[in-house]
C-alpha positions as CSV (number, residue, x, y, z in Angstrom):
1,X,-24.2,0.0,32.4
2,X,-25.6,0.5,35.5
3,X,-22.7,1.8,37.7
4,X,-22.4,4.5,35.3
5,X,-26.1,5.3,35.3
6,X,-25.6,5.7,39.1
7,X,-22.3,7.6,39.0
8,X,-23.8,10.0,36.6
9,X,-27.1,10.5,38.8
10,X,-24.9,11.4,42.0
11,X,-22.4,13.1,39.8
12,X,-25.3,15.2,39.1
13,X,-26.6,15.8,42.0
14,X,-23.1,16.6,43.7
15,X,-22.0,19.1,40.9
16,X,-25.2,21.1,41.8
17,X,-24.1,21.8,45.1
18,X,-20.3,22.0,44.2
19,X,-21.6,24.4,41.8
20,X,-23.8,26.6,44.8
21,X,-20.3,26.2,47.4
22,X,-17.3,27.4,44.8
23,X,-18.8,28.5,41.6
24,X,-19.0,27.2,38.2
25,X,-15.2,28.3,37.6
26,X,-13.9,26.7,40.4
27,X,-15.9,23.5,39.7
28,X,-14.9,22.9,36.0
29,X,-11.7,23.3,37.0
30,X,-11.7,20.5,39.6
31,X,-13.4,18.4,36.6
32,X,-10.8,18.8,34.5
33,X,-7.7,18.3,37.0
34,X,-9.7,15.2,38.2
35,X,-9.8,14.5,34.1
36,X,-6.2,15.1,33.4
37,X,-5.7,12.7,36.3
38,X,-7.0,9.9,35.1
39,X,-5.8,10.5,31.4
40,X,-2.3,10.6,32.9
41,X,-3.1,7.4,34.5
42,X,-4.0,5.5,31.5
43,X,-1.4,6.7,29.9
44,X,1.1,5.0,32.0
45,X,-0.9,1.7,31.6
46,X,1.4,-1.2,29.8
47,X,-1.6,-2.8,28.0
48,X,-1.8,-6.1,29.8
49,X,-4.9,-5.1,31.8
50,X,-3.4,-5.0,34.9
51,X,-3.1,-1.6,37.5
52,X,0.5,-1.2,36.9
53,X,1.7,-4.0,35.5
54,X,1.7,-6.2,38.2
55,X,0.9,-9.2,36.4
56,X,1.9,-13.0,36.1
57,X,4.9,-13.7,33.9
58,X,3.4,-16.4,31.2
59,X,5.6,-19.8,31.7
């Protein structure tokens, strides 16, 4: 749990002045491309657990 504790504290920290730069528009809409990302990346997982399928064929 403790990576995520730290992502969210420097997420934090880094939206704030994401937030001062472009503007609350412009930063939700980089949140939710970077969401839609990684959605569209799981979805194209196989469901062995491995990145891309590159896994070990079972004897």
């Amino acid at each position: 749990m403790r990576p995520l504790a730290a992502l969210v504290t420097v997420g934090s920290s880094l939206t704030a002045r994401l937030v001062r730069r472009f503007g609350a528009a412009r930063t939700l809409g980089g949140g939710f491309a970077v969401a839609a990302a990684s959605l569209a990346w799981l979805a194209m997982a196989d469901g062995t657990g491995c990145p891309g399928g590159a896994h070990a064929e079972a004897p």
